[in-house]
LUMTORBA-236309 format. One record per residue (C-alpha): residue number from 1; z, x, y. Coordinates in Angstrom, 3 decimals. Each point is the difference from the previous one (the first is absolute). Example, Ala and Ser with C-alpha at 12.3 -4.5 7.8 and 13.67 -1.06 7.14 Angstrom:
BEGIN
[atom 1, [7.800, 12.300, -4.500]]
[atom 2, [-0.660, 1.370, 3.440]]
! end
This chain:
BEGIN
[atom 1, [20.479, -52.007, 9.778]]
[atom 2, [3.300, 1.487, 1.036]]
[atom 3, [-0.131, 2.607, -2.910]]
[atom 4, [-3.365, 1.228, 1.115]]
[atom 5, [1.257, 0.267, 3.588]]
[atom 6, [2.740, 1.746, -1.008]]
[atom 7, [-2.330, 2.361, -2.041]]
[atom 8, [-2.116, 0.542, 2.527]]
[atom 9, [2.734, 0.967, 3.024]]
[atom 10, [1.290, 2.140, -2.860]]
[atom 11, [-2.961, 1.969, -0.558]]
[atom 12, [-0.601, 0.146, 3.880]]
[atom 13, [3.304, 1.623, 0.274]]
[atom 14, [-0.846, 2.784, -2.549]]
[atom 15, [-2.804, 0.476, 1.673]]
[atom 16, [0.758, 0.538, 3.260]]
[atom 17, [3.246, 2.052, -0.782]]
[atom 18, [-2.205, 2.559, -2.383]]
[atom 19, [-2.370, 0.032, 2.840]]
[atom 20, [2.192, 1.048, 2.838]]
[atom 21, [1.841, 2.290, -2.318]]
[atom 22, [-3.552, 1.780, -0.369]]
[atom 23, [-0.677, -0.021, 3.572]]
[atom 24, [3.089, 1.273, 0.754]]
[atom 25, [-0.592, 2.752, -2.335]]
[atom 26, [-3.251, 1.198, 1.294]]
[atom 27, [1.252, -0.337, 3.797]]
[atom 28, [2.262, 2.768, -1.213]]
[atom 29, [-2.798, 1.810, -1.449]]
[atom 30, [-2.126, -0.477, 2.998]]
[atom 31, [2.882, 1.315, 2.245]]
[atom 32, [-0.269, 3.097, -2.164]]
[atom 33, [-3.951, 0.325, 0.102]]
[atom 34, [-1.414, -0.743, -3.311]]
[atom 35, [-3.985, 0.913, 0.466]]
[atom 36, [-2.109, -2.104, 1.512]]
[atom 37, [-1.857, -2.897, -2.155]]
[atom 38, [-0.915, -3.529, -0.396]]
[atom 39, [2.217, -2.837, 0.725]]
[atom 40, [1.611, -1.158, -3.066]]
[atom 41, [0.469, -4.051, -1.256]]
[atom 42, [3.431, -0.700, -1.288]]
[atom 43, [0.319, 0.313, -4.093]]
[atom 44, [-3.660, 0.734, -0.048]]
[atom 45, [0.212, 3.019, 2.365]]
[atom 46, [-4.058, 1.378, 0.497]]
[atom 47, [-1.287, -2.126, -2.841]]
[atom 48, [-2.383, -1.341, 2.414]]
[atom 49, [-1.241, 3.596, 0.856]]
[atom 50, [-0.476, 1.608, -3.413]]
[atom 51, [-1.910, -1.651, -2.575]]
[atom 52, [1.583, 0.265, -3.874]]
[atom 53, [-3.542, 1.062, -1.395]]
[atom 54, [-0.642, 2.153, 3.064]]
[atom 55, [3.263, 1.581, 0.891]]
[atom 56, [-1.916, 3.504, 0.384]]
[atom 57, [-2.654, -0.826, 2.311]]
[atom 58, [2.531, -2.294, 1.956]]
[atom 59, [2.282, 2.905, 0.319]]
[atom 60, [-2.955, 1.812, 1.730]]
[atom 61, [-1.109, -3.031, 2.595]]
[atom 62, [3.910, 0.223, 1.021]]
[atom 63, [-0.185, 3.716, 0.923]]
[atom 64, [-3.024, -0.130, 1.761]]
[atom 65, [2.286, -2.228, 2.627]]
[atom 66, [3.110, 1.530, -0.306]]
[atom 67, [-0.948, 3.757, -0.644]]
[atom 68, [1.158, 2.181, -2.719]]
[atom 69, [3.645, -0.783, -0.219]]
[atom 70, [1.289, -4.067, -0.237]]
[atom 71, [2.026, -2.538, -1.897]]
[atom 72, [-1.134, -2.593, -1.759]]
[atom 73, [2.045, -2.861, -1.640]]
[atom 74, [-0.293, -0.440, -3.960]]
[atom 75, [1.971, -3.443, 0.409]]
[atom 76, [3.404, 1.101, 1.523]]
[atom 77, [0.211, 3.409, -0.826]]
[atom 78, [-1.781, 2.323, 2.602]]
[atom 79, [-2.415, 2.861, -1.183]]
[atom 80, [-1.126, 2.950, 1.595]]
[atom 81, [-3.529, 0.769, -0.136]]
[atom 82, [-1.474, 3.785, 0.487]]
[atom 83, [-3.465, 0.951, 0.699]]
[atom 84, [-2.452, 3.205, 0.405]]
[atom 85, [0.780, 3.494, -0.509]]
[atom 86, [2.736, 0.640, 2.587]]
[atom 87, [2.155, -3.136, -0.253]]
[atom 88, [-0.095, 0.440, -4.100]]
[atom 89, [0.641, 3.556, 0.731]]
[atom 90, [3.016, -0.036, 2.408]]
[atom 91, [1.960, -2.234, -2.241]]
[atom 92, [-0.458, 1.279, -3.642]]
[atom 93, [-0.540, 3.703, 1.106]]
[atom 94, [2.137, 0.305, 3.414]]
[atom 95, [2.929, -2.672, -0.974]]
[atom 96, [-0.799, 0.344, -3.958]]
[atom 97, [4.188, -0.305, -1.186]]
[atom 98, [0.085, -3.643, 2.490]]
[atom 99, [-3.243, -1.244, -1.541]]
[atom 100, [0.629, 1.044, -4.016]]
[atom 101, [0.982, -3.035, -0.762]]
[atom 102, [-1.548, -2.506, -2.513]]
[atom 103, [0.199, -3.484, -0.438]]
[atom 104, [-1.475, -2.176, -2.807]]
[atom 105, [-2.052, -2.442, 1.023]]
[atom 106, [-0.283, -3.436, -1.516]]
[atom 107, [-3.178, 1.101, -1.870]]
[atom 108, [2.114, 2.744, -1.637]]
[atom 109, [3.466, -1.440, -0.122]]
[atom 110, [-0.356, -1.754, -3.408]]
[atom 111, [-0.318, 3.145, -1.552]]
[atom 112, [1.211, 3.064, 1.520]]
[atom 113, [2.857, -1.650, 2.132]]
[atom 114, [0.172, 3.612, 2.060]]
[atom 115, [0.493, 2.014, -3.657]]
[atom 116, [-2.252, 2.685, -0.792]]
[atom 117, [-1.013, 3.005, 2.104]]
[atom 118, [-2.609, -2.247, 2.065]]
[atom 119, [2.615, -2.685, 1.458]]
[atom 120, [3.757, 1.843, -0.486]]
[atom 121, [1.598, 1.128, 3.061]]
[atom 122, [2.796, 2.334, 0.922]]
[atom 123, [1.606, 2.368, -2.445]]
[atom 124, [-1.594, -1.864, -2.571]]
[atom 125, [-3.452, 0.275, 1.304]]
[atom 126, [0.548, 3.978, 0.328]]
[atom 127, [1.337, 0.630, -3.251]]
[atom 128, [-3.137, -1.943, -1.627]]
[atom 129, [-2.254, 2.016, 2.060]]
[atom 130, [1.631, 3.274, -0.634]]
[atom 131, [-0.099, -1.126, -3.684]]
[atom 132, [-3.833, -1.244, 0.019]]
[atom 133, [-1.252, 2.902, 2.134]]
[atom 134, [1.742, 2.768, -3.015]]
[atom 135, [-0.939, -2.485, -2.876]]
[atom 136, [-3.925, 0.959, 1.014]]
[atom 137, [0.463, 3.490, 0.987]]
[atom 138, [1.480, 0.744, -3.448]]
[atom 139, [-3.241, -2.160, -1.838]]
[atom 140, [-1.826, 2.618, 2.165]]
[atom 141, [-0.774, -1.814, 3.348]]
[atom 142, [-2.450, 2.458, 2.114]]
[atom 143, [0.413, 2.447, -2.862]]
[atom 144, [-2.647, 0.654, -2.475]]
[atom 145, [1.128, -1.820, -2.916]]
[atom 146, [-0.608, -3.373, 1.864]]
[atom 147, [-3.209, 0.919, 0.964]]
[atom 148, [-0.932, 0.526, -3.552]]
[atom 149, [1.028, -2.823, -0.908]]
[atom 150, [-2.226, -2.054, 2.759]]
[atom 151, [-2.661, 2.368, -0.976]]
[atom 152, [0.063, -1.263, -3.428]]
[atom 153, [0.167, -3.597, 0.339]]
[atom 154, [-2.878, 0.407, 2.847]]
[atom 155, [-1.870, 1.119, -3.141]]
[atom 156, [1.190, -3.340, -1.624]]
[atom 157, [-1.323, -2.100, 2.436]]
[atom 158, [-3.837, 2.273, 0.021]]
[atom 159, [0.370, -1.266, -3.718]]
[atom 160, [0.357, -3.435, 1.011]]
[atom 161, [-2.749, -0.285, 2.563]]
[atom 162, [-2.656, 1.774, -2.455]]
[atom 163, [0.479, -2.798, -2.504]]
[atom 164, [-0.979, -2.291, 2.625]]
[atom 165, [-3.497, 1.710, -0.607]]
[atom 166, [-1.490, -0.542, 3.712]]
[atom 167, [0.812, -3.756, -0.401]]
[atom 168, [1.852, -1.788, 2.908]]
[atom 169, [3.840, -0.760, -0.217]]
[atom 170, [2.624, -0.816, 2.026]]
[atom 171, [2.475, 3.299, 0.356]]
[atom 172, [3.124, -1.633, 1.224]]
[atom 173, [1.904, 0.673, -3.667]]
[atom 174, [-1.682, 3.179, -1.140]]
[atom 175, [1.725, 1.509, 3.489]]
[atom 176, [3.100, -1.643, -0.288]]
[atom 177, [0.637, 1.291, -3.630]]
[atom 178, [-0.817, 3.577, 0.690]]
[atom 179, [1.540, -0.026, 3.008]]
[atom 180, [3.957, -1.905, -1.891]]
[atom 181, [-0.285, 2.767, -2.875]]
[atom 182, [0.461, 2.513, 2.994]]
[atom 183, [3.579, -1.663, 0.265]]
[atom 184, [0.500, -1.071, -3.468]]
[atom 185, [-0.309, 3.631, -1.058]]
[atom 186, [2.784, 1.024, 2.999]]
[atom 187, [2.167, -3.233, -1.195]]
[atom 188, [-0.288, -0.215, -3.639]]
[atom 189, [-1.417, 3.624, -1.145]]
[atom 190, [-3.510, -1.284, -1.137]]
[atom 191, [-3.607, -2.171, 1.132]]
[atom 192, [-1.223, -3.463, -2.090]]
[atom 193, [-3.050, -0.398, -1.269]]
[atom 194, [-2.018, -1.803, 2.482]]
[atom 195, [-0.156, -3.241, -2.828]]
[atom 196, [3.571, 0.036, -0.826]]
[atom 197, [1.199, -3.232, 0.493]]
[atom 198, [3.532, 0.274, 1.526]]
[atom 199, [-1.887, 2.326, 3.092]]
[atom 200, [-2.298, -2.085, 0.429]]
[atom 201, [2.285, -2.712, 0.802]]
[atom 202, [2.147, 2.098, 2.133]]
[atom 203, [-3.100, 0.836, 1.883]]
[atom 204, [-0.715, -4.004, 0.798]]
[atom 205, [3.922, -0.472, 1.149]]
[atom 206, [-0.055, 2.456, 2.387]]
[atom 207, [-3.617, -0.721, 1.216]]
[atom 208, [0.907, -3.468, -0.126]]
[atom 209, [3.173, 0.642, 2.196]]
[atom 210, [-1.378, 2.040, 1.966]]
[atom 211, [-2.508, -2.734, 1.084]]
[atom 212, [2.431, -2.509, 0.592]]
[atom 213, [1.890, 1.895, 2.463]]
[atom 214, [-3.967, 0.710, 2.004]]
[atom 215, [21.700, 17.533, -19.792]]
[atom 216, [2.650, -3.225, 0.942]]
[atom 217, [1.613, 2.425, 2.621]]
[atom 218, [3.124, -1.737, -1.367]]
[atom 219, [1.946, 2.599, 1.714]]
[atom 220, [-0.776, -1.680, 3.226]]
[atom 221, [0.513, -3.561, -1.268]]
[atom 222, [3.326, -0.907, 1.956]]
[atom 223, [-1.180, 1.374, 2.761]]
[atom 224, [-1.005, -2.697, 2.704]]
[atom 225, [-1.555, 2.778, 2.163]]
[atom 226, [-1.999, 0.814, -2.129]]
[atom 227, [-3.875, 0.122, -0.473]]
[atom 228, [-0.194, 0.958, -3.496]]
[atom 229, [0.241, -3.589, -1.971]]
[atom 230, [-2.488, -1.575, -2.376]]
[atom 231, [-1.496, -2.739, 2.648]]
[atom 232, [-0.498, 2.653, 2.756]]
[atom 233, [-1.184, 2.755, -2.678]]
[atom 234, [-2.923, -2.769, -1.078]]
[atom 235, [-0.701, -1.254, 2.958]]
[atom 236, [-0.528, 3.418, 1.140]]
[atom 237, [-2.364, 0.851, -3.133]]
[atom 238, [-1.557, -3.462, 1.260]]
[atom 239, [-0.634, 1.347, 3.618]]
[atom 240, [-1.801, 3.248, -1.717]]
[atom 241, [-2.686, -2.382, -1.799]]
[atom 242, [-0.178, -1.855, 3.036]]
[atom 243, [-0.703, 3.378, 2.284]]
[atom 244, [-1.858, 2.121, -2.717]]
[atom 245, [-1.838, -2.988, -1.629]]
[atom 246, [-1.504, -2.548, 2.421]]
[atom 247, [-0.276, 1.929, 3.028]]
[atom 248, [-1.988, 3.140, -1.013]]
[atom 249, [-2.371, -2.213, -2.700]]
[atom 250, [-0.883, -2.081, 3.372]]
[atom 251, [-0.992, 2.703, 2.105]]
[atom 252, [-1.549, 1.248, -2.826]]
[atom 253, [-1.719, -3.384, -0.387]]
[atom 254, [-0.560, -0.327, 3.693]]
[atom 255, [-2.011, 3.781, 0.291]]
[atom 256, [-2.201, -0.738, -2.822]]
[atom 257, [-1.085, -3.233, 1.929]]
[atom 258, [-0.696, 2.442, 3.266]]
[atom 259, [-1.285, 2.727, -1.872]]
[atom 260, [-2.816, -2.863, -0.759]]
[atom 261, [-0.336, -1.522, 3.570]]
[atom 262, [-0.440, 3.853, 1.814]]
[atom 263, [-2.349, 1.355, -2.681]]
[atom 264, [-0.753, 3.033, 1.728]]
[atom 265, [4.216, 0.627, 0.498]]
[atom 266, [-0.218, -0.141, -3.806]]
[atom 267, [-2.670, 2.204, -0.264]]
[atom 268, [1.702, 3.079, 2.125]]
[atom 269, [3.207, -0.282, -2.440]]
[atom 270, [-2.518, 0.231, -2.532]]
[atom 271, [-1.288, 3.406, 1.551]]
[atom 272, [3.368, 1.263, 0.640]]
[atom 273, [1.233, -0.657, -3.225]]
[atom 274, [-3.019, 1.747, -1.403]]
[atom 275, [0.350, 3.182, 2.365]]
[atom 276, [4.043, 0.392, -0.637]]
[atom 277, [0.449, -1.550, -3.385]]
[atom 278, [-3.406, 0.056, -2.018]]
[atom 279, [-0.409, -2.006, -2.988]]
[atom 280, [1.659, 2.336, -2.513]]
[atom 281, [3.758, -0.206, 0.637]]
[atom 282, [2.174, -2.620, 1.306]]
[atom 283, [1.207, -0.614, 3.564]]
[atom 284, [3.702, 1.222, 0.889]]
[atom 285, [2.248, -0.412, 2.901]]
[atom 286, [-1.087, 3.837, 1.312]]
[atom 287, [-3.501, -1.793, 0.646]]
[atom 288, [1.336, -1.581, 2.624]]
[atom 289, [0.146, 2.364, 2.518]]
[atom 290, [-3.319, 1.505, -0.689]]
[atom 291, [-1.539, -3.838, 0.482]]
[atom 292, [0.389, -1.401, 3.785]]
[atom 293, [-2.351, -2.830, -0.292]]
[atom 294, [1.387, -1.228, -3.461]]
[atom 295, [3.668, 0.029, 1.398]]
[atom 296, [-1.324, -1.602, 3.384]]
[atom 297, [-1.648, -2.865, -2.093]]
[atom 298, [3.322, -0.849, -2.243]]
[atom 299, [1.618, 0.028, 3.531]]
[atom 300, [-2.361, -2.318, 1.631]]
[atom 301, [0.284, -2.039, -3.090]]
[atom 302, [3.547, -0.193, 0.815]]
[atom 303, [0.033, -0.626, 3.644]]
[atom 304, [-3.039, -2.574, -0.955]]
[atom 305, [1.811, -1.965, -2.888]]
[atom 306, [3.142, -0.255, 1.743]]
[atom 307, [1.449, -1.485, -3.101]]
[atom 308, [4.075, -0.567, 1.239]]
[atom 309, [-1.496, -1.343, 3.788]]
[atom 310, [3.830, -1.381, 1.151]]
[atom 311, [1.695, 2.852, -2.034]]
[atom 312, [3.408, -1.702, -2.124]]
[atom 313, [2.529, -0.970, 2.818]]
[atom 314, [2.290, 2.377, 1.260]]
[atom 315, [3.694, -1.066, 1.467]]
[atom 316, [1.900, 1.513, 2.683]]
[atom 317, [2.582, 1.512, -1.211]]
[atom 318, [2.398, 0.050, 3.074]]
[atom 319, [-0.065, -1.543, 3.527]]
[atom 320, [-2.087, 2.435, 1.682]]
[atom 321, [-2.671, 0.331, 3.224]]
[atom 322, [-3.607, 0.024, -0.054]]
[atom 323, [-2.221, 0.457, 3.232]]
[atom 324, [2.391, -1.409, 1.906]]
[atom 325, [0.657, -2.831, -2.406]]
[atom 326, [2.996, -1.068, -1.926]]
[atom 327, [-0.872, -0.014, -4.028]]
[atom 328, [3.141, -1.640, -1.845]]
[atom 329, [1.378, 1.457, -3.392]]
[atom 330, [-1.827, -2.388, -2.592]]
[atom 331, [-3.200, -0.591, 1.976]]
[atom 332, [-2.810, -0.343, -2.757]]
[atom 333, [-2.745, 2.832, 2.007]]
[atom 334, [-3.479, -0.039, -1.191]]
[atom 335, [-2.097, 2.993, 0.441]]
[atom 336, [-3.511, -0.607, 0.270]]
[atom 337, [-1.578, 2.257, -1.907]]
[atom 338, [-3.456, -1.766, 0.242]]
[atom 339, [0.323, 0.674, 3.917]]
[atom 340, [1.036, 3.556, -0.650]]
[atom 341, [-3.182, 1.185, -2.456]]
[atom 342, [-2.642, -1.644, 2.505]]
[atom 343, [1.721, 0.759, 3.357]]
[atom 344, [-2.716, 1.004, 2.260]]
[atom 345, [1.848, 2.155, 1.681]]
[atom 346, [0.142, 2.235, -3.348]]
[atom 347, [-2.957, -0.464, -1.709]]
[atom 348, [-3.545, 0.329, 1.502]]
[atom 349, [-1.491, -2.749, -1.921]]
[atom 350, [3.624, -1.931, -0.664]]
[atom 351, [-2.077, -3.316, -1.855]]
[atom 352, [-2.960, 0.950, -1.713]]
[atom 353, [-0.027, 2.793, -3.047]]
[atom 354, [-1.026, 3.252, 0.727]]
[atom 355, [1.260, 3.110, -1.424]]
[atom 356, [-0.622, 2.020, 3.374]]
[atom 357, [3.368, -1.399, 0.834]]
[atom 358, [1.766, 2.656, -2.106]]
[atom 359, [-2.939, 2.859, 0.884]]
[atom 360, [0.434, 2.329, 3.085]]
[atom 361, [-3.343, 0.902, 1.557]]
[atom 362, [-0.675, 2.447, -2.621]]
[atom 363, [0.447, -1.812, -2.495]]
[atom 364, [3.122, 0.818, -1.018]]
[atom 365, [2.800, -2.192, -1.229]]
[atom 366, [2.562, -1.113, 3.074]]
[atom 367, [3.216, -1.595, -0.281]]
[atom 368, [0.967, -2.882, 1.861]]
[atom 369, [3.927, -1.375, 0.541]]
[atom 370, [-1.366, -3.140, -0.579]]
[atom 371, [-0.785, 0.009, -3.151]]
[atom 372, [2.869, -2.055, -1.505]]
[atom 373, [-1.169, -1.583, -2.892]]
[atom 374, [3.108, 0.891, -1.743]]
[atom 375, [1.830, -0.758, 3.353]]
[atom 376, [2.590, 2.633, 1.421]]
[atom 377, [3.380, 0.828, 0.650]]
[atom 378, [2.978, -0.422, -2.283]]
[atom 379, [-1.665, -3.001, -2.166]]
[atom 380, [-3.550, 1.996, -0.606]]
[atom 381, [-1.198, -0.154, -3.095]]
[atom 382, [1.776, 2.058, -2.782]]
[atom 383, [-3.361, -0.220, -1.711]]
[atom 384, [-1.903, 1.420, 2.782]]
[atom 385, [-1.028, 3.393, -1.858]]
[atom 386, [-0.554, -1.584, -3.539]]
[atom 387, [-2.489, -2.613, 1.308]]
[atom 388, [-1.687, 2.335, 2.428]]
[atom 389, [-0.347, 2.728, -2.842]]
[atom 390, [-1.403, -3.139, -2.258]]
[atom 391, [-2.613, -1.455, 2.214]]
[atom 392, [-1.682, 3.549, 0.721]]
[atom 393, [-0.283, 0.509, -3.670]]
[atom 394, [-0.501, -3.072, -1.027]]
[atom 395, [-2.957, -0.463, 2.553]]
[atom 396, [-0.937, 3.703, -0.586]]
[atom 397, [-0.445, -0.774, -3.821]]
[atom 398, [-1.939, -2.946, -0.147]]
[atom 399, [-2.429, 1.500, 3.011]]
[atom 400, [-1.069, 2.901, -1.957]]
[atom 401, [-0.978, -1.885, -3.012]]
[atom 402, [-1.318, -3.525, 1.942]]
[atom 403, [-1.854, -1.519, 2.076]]
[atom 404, [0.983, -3.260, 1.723]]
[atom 405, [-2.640, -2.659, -0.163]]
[atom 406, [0.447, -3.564, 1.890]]
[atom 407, [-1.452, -2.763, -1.754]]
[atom 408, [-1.172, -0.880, 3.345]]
[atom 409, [-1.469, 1.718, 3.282]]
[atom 410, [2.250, 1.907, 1.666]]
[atom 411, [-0.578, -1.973, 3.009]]
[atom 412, [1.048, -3.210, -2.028]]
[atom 413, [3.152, 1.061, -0.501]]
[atom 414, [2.822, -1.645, 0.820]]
[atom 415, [3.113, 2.250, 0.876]]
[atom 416, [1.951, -2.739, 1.112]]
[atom 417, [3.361, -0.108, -1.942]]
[atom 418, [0.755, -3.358, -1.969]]
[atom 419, [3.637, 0.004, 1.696]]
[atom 420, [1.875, 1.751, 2.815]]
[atom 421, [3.610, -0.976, 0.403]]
[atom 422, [2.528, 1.962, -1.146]]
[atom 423, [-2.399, 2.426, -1.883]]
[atom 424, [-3.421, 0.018, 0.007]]
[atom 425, [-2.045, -0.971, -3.007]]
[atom 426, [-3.287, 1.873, -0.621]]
[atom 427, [-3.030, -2.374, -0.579]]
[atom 428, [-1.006, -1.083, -3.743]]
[atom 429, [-3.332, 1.904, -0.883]]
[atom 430, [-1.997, 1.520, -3.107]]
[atom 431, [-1.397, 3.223, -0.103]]
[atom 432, [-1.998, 2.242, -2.327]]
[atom 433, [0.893, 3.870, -0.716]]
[atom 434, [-2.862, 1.986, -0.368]]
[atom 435, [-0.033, 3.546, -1.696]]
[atom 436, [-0.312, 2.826, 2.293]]
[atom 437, [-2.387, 2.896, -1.573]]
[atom 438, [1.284, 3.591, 0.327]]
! end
């Protein structure tokens, strides 16, 4: 009995100490203004407040009572949230050196531990960049040679889809091959065979990890400052499947599912492809211009899919102000990118798709800052022109030979995606490609 006392008062002890030492520490904090936000429970912080399977929508229900700017509690550590165009805007365009940080969070930490490109930061982080950015210029990045080479495997993938032979199939790995041998022909010099065995199981890691998150240079070996060692070299190569793999092969994935659900939207990117393109030569970047409504629709399928909704976590990267607030160096920042692609205040109908969005009154295609599917500022996308350049072509290609045919009424169709945490999963369904007739 006197041992479990003595555990007990021990324990109470521990306790109390960690929990004044934590209210001490956020007195200070309050004292210097941290945003607004919910009250936080010792240890626990706002676990009360955001749901684990929900932690997007949660997010959301906070701002709508604390406004765009306001800290939440992820246990002890406090977060800053951003949301809509200007608050997103102000800190990664206006402040973009204080809010370049990154952090790994735990969903990552196992296996990038803040190597490669995606999660470095400082010195290291701009020498990997530097280094990734010339890496795809030189394998022809916005030049033609990469564009040939999406051309051609676009012409893969038509191969694949007429040996379905109008019957329905699921497309999920038909896009997500085509769309790796883009980066396996940067990264190793050459595409797989859709059947070869070792892709196609490097196809189902990085879908499958994907889901569950929602030279040696040996001149620069002893050198601790530097980027250029074998774990942050792969890792980096890792963060290019990630980027040029998953992402564009969902959106991809995600429009076709549209496409089928707005029938007559499919039907004028049918006519424009037909006016510009014809059926006798195949789609290139130069289209583009000359196609408003296509470009508005890959947009709008964008905007719509919003695949990275909480964007990966940024870090401040010095103590630094922030309407009127005081953001510590180290404070994990979340940009809401989800609140940034349907702000109202930007977009004319912010939560339903509809390519008029990205269409002036005359039909012509309009920019809008806040289109950040790729985010902004210092930690955009390196990507950003590769996938943008493979989605018009790849969507281009695959218009001007099919048509899109739901297995079900339009009407029927359910748009809803399976999850939406940290990325947003497009919805399981079958479809059947029908040949187009010149």
């Amino acid at each position: 009995m006197m041992e479990w006392t003595v555990s007990v008062t021990f324990f109470l002890v521990v306790f109390i100490s960690f929990y004044l030492l934590l209210s001490s520490k956020r007195k200070r904090l309050h004292k210097k203004k941290l945003p607004p936000g919910p009250t936080p429970l010792p240890l626990i912080g706002n676990f009360l407040q955001i749901k684990s399977s929900e932690t997007l929508k949660s997010l959301l229900k906070i701002r709508d009572k604390y406004g765009p700017v306001f800290t939440v509690y992820f246990g002890s550590r406090p977060v800053l949230v951003l949301c809509g165009h200007d608050a997103v805007k102000e800190a990664l365009i206006d402040k973009a050196e204080q809010f370049s940080g990154r952090i790994t969070t735990p969903i990552f930490e196992q296996t990038f531990q803040q190597y490669g490109v995606v999660f470095a930061n400082g010195e290291r982080w701009k020498q990997l960049r530097r280094f990734s950015l010339t890496i795809l210029k030189n394998f022809g990045m916005g030049r033609k040679s990469i564009e040939e080479r999406i051309q051609e495997e676009a012409q893969f993938l038509l191969e694949e889809f007429q040996k379905t032979k109008e019957k329905p199939f699921e497309p999920s790995s038909f896009l997500s091959r085509a769309v790796s041998n883009i980066i396996c022909s940067i990264v190793f010099g050459d595409r797989f065979d859709y059947e070869d065995k070792e892709f196609q199981s490097l196809m189902e890691m990085i879908h499958n990890a994907f889901q569950e998150m929602s030279s040696t240079w040996s001149q620069e070996k002893g050198n601790p400052d530097s980027g250029f060692d074998i774990k942050n070299l792969e890792l980096t190569t890792l963060c290019l499947f990630f980027g040029g793999t998953e992402t564009v092969s969902s959106t991809l994935r995600y429009g076709f599912l549209l496409l089928m659900k707005y029938p007559k939207v499919q039907a004028k990117v049918h006519d424009e492809i037909d006016r510009v393109i014809g059926h006798n030569r195949i789609p290139n970047i130069e289209d583009r211009s000359q196609m408003p409504y296509t470009d508005a629709v890959i947009h709008e399928i964008q905007r719509f899919s919003d695949l990275l909704p909480m964007s990966v976590a940024h870090m401040v990267t010095c103590d630094t102000e922030f309407r009127g607030y005081f953001i510590p160096k180290g404070m994990i920042v979340y940009p809401m990118l989800t609140s940034v692609l349907h702000d109202p205040t930007m977009f004319k109908s912010p939560n339903v798709f509809n390519p008029e969005n990205f269409l002036d009154e005359n039909g012509r295609f309009k920019t809008n800052d806040a289109f950040v599917p790729f985010s902004s500022g210092k930690r955009i996308c390196l990507g950003e022109s590769l996938a943008r350049m493979e989605l018009f072509i790849f969507f281009t290609t695959i218009l001007q030979s099919f048509y899109l045919k739901s297995l079900v009424p339009p009407e029927d169709i359910d748009i809803t995606p399976q999850e939406c945490g940290f990325a947003t999963i497009a919805p399981l369904y079958q479809l059947s490609i029908i040949p187009r007739r010149a």
